[in-house]
C-alpha positions in Angstrom: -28.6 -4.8 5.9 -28.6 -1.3 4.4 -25.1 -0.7 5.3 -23.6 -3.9 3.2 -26.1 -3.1 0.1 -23.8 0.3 -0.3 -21.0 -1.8 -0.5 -21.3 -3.6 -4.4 -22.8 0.4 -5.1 -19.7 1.8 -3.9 -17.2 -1.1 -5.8 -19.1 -0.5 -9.5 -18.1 3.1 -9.0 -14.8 2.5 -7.3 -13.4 -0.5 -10.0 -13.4 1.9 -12.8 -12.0 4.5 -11.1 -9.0 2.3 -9.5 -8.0 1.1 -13.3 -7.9 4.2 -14.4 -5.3 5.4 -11.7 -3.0 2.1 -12.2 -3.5 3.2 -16.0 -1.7 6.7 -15.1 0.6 5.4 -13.1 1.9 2.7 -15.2 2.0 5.6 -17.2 5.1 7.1 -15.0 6.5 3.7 -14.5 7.1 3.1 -18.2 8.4 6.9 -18.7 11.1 6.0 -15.7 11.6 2.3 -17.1 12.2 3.4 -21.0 14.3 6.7 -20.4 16.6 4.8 -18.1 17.5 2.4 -20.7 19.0 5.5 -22.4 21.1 6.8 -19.5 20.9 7.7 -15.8 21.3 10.9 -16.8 18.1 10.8 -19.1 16.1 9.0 -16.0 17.0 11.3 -13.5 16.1 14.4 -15.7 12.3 12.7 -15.9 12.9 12.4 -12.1 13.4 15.5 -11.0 11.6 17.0 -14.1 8.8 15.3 -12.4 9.3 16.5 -9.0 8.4 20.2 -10.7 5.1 19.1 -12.9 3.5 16.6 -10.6 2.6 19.5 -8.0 1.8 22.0 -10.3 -0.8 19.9 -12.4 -2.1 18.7 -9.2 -3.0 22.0 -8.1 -4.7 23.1 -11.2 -6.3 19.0 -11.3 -7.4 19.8 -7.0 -9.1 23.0 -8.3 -11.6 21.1 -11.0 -12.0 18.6 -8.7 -15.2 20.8 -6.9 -16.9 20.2 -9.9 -17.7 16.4 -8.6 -19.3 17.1 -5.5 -21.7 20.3 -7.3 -22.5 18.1 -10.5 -23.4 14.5 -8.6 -25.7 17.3 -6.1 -27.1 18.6 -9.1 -27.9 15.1 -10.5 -29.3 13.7 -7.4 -31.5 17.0 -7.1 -32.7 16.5 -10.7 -31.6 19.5 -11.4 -30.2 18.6 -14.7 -30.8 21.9 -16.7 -27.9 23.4 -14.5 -25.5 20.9 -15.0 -23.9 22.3 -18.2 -23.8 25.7 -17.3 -21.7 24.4 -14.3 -19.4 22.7 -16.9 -18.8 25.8 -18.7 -17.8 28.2 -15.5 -15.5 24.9 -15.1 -13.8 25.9 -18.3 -13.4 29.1 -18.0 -11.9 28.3 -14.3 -9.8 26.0 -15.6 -8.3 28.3 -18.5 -8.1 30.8 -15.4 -6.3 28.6 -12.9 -4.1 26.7 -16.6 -2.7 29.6 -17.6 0.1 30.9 -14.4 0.4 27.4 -13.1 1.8 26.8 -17.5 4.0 29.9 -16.3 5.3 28.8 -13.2 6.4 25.3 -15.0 8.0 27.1 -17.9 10.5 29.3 -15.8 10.6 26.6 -13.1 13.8 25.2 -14.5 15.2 28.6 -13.1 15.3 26.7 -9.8 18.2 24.2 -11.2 20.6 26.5 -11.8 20.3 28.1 -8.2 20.4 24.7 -7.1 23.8 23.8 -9.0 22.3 21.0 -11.2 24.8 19.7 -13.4 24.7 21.2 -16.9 23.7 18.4 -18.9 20.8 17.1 -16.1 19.5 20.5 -16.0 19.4 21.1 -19.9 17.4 17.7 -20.0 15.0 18.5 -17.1 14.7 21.6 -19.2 13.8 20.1 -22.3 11.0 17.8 -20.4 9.6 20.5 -18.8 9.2 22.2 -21.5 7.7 19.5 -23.6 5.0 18.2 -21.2 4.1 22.6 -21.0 2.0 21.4 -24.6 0.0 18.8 -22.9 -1.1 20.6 -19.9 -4.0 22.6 -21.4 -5.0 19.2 -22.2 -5.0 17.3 -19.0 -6.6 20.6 -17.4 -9.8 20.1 -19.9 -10.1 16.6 -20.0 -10.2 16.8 -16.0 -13.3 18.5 -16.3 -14.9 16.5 -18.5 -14.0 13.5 -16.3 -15.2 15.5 -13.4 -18.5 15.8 -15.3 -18.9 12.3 -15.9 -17.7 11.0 -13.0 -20.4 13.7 -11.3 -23.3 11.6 -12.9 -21.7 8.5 -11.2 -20.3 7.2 -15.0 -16.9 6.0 -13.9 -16.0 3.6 -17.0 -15.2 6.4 -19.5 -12.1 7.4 -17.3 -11.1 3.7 -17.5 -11.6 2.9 -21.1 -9.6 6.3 -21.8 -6.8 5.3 -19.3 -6.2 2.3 -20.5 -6.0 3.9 -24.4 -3.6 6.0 -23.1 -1.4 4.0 -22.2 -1.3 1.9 -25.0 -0.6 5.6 -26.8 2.3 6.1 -24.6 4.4 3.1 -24.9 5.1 3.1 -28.3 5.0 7.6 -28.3 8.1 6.6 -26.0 9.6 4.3 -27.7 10.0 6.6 -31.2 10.5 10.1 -29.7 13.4 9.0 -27.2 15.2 6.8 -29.5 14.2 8.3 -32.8 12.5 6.2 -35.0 10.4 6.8 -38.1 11.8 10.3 -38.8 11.8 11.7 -35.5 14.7 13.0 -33.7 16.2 10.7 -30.9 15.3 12.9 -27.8 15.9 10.8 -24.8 14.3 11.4 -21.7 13.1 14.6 -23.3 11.1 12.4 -25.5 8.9 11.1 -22.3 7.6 15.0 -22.0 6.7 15.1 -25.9 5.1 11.5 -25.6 3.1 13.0 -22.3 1.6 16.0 -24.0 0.3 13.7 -26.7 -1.1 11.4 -24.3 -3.1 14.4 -22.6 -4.5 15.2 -25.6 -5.7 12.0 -26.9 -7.3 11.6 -23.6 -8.8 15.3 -23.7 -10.1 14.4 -27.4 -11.3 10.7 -26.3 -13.7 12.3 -23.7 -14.8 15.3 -26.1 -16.6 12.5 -28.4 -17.7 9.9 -25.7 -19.4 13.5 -24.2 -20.7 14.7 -27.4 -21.9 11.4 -28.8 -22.6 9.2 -26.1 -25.2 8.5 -24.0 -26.3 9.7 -21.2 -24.0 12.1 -21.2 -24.4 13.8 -24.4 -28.1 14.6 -23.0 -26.8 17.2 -20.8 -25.8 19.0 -24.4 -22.5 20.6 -23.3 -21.1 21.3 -26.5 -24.6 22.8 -28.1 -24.7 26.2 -26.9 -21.7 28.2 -24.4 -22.2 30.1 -21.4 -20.5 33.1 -20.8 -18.4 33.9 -17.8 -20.7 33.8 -14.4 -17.6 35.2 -12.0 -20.3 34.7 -9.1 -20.9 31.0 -10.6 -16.7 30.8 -10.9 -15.8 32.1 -7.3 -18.2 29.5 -5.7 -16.6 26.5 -7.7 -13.5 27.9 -7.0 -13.9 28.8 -3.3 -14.8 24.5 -3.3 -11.9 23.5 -5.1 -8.7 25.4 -4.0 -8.9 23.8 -0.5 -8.4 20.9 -2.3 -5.9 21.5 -4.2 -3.9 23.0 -1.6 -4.5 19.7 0.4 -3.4 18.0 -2.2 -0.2 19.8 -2.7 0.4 19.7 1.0 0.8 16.4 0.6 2.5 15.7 -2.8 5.2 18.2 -1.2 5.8 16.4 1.5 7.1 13.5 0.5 9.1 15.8 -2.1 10.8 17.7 1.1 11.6 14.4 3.2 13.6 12.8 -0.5 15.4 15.9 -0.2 16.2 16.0 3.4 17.8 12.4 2.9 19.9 12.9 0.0 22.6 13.4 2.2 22.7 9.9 4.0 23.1 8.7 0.7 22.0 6.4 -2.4 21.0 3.7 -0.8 19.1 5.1 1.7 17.3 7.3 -0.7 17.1 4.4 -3.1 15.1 2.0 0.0 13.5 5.1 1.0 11.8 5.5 -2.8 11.2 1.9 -2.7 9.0 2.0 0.1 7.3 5.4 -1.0 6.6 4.2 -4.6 4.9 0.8 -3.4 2.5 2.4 -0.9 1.7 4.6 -3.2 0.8 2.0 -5.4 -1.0 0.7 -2.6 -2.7 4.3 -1.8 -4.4 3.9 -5.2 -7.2 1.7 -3.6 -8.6 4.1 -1.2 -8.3 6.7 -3.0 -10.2 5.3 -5.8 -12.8 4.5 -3.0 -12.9 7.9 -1.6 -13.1 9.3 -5.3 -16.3 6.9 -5.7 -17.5 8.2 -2.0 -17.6 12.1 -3.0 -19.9 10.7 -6.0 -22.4 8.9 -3.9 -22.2 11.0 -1.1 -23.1 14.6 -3.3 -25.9 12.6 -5.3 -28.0 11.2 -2.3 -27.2 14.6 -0.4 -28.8 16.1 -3.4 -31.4 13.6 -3.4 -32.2 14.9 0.3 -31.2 11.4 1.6 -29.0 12.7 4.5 -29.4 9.6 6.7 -28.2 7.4 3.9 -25.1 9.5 3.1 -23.7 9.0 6.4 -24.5 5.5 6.3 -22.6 5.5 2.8 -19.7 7.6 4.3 -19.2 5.2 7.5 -19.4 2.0 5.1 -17.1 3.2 2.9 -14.6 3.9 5.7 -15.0 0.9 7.3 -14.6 -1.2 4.1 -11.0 1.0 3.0 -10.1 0.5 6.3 -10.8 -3.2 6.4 -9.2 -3.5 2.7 -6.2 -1.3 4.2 -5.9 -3.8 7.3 -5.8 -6.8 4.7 -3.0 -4.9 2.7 -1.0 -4.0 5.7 -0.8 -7.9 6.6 0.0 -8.7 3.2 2.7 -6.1 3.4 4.2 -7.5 6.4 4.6 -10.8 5.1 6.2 -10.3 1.6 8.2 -7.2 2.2 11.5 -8.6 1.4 10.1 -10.5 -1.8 8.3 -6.4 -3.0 12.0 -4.7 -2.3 13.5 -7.6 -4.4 11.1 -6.2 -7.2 13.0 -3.5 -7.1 16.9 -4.3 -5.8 19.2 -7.1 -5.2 21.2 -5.0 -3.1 21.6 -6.4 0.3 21.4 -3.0 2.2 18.9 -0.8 0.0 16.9 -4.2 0.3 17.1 -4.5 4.4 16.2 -0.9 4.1 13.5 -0.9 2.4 11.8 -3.9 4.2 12.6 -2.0 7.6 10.4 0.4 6.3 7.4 -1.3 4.7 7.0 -2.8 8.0 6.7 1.2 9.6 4.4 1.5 5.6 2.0 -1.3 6.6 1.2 0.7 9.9 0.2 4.1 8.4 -1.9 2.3 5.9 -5.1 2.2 7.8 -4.9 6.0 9.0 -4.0 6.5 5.5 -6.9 5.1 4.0 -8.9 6.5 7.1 -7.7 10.2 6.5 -8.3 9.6 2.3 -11.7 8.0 2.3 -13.1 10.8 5.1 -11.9 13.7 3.1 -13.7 12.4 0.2 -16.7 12.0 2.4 -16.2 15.5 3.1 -16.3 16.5 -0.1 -19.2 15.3 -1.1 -20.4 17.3 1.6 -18.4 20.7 0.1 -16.9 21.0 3.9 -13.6 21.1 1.4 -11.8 24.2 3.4 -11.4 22.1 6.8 -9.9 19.2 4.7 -7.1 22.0 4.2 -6.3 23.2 7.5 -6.2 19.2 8.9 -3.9 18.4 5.8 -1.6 21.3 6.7 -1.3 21.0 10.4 -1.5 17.1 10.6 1.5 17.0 7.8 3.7 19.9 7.7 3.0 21.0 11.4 3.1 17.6 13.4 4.5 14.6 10.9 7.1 16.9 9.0 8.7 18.2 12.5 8.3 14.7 14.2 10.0 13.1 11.3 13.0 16.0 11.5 13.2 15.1 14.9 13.6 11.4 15.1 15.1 11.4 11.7 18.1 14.1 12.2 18.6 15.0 15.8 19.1 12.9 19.3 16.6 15.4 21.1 14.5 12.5 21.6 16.1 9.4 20.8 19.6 8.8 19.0 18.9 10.0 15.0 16.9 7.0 13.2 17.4 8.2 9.7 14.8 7.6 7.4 13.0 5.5 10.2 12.5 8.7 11.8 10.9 10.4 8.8 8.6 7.3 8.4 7.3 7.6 12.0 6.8 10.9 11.4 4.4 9.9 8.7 2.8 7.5 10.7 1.8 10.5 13.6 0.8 12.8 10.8 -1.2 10.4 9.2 -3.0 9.5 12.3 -3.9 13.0 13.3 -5.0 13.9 10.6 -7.4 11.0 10.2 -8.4 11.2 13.9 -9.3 14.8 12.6 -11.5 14.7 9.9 -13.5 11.6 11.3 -14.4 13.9 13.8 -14.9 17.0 11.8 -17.0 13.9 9.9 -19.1 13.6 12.8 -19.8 17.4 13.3 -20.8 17.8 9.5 -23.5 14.6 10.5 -24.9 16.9 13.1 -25.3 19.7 11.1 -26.5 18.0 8.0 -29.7 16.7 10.9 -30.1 20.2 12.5 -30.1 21.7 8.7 -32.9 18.9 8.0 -35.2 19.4 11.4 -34.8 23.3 10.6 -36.0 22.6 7.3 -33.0 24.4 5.9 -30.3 23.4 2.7 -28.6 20.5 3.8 -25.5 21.6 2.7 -24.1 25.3 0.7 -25.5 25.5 -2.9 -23.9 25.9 -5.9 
């Protein structure tokens, strides 16, 4: 069947793709791991230190990520000759976009002292922020590079590159926070230093496999510059800011609802992490899939294969949604042996098994809402993506989770149960959402085709 041959198509790209993002956040883990072996001070300074960075690189990271969707169109339209001139307005963008979000995180430690941090955690979260600021030109020009090979459907560079750096960071941990060789012992400060370092080697790594290998040093990136084309950079970034504002809609989310239940305590906040850090771990899978979706679904759309991007797009969410099924059962059944990964305290362990039970429910919209966001990428429809994100989340889940969480309007307050159900609706929406929107882009796509017309807005 055509719809099962997409499958093994989608998975080469995918695999790759999903190392690569357990690479990076292994990456976090070992950070948290090694910095709390110093202190809890030093951990939570990388906690909260994090709390600032992760958005704000995310942003800037949503941004470049337009450059996928118009470089795999390009390819699959054999358009090649255009493909490095849209690499370069990528740079310039990103230096554009790099340069007040490197602001914003410099003077965001501002924020601690209005929020009475104590001194020695806010001097800390300080000193990280500050570190990782040298890295972040880094990680904002490797992203387009991977975006540029990950455009022509070459996936394994971002895996051979995360795996190398996180070999880098474990022992860059190890001597800047406790010293060694010469260096100063910085603590949890030392996880920011060892970050920058890691951006680089990774933004160096993909400079030579770009330059030197093939195919991609055929598109000849680094033999001649183009100057700024603003029309060229307005379009890219016109595609990419949805995204990124998507993307932060949802990255902030989570940040509010940890906030919102510091005040029941440690141990719900510490069963309430639990349960957030291992779906995210989970959410890895269809994200990777959805990444691998925007590929194939921008090169056959730019190979004038409408019919088969759809049937690429409704294989790939039925397959994350059938892998999401399979992981939400699994979930079920060894919740209390995943919290005991984390705690052998009774409570924070009943917790956080209460709510891995409400996690394995939300995985299948979850995946649902990922993978047909991606799709829709790869169709450029990127600013509807943002309006479903922002309703579905901070409109419907956020309130419904403030609701049942905190109040007895509806029910007696459930605590963090509340939040998580709140999830669940927002979640569900916003998946129900953009498979329809989904559906209307199919429709349009066909009229565009019968009308002889661009399938989809150009570059």
């Amino acid at each position: 069947m055509p719809y099962l041959r997409e499958i093994p198509r989608l998975l080469r790209l995918c695999g790759p793709i999903l190392v690569a993002q357990m690479a990076q956040t292994l990456m976090s883990f070992v950070d948290t791991l090694m910095a709390g072996q110093v202190s809890a001070t030093d951990l939570a300074a990388v906690a909260v230190a994090t709390s600032f960075w992760l958005p704000l690189i995310l942003l800037v990271q949503g941004v470049i990520m337009a450059l996928t969707p118009i470089i795999s169109q390009l390819n699959g339209a054999r358009r090649e000759s255009e493909i490095a001139s849209a690499v370069h307005q990528g740079f310039w963008l990103t230096l554009l976009v790099t340069v007040p979000a490197m602001l914003a995180l410099y003077y965001s430690p501002q924020a601690l002292h209005w929020m009475h941090v104590e001194p020695e955690l806010a001097h800390k979260t300080t000193g990280y922020l500050h570190a990782i600021l040298w890295g972040m030109p880094a990680y904002a020009l490797y992203q387009v590079l991977r975006n540029f090979s990950e455009g022509l459907s070459h996936t394994w560079p971002t895996m051979m590159l995360g795996f190398i750096g996180l070999v880098v960071n474990v022992p860059a941990n190890y001597i800047l926070i406790h010293g060694k060789f010469g260096f100063p012992a910085l603590g949890g400060v030392g996880c920011g230093y060892a970050s920058a370092l890691v951006f680089w080697v990774l933004l160096i790594g993909m400079v030579i496999y770009s330059r030197y290998c093939a195919p991609l040093k055929n598109f000849y990136i680094f033999s001649s510059f183009s100057m700024p084309d603003w029309p060229q950079i307005a379009r890219i970034f016109k595609l990419g800011f949805p995204i990124a504002l998507a993307i932060f809609c949802e990255v902030t989310l989570f940040t509010v609802v940890a906030l919102l239940l510091a005040p029941f305590g440690p141990e719900i906040v510490a069963g309430h992490q639990i349960a957030i850090n291992f779906s995210s771990l989970i959410f890895m899978i269809p994200l990777s899939l959805g990444m691998a979706m925007t590929i194939r679904v921008g090169h056959t759309l730019g190979e004038n294969q409408p019919e088969r991007a759809k049937r690429i797009s409704i294989i790939g969410i039925i397959f994350g949604c059938a892998v999401a099924l399979l992981c939400a059962l699994a979930t079920v059944a060894g919740r209390y042996w995943i919290g005991g990964l984390y705690t052998d305290n009774a409570q924070v362990l009943e917790l956080a098994a209460s709510l891995l039970l409400l996690a394995s429910l939300y995985q299948i919209s979850d995946s649902a809402q990922v993978i047909a966001a991606a799709a829709l990428r790869g169709y450029k429809d990127t600013q509807t993506i943002f309006y479903i994100t922002f309703v579905a989340f901070w409109l419907c889940g956020l309130p419904i989770g403030m609701i049942l969480g905190l109040t007895n309007w509806w029910v007696p307050a459930m605590g963090p149960h509340g939040f998580w159900l709140g999830f669940l609706a927002g979640l569900t929406l916003a998946a129900t959402a953009l498979l329809w929107r989904l559906r209307v882009i199919y429709a349009r796509v066909e009229n565009n085709r019968r009308a002889h017309l661009p399938l989809v807005d150009g570059m």
